[in-house]
N, C-alpha and C positions, 0 to 999 in steps of 0.2 A: 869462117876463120880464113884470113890470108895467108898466103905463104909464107910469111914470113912469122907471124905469131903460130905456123905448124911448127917451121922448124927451130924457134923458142923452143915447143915443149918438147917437140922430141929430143933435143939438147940436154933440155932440165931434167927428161925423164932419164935419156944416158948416163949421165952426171950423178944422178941420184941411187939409179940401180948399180952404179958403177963404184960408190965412195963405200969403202971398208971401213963404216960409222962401226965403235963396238956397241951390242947390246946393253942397255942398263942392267945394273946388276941386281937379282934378285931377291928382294929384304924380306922375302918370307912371307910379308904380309899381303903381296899380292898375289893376284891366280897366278898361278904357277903353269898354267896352259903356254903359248907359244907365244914368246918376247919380239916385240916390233922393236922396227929399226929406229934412232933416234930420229933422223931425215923423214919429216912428212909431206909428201909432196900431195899430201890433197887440199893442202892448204894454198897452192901457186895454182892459178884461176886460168895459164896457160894450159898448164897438163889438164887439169877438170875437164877444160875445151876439147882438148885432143880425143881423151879419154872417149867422153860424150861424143866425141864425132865418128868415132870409130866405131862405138857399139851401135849408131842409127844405122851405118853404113853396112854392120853387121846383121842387124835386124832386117832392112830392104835387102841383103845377096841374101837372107833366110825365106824370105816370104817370094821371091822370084818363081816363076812355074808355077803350072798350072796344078790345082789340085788333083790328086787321084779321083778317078772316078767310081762310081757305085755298080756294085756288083746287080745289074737289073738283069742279067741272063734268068731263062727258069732254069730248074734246079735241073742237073743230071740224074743220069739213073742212079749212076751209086750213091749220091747224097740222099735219092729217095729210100732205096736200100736201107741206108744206115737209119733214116727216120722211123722205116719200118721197123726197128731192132731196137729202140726204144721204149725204153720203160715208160710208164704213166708219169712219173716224177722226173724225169728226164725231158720229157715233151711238155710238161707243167713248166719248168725252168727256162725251155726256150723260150716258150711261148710270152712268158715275164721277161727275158730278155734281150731277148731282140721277136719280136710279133710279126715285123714284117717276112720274114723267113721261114717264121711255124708256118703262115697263112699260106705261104706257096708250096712249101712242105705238105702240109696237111691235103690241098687240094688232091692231090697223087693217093692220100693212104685209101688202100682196101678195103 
């Protein structure tokens, strides 16, 4: 998109969030949920553009950075502690949901 088809839509989108269209009025026979504005601007192929450009551009500042990394430390005392203080069905649960953790867990039990 050129600059100058941006600032098309961002005009048209002004313009449009800006005009005090009234609501249609409600015949009863439709949803009675929450009434759009006469003005549809998803139908003008500048704003769609803009729209669209903003949310990629939204998407790449989302995904920037690097991922968190994984907790590979072994366990501390007190989390062995606490595995020790475990019920049977408690360490059956882990063990189901997340394995890699009972297994380092487990190593430590008495």
């Amino acid at each position: 998109m050129n600059e100058q088809e941006k600032n098309t839509a961002e005009e048209t989108t002004a313009a449009l969030m800006s005009d005090e269209q009234p609501l249609p009025e409600n015949t009863g026979s439709e949803n009675n949920s929450a009434q759009t504005p006469v003005n549809d601007f998803t139908k003008d192929p500048a704003v769609m553009s803009y729209i669209e450009q903003q949310v990629q551009e939204g998407i790449k500042k989302a995904l920037q950075g690097t991922p968190p990394k994984a907790n590979t430390a072994d366990p501390t005392e007190q989390e062995k502690k606490q595995f020790d203080k475990m019920t049977y069905r408690e360490r059956l649960n882990l063990f189901k949901t997340n394995p890699q953790v009972y297994s380092k867990l487990a190593k430590g039990v008495k």
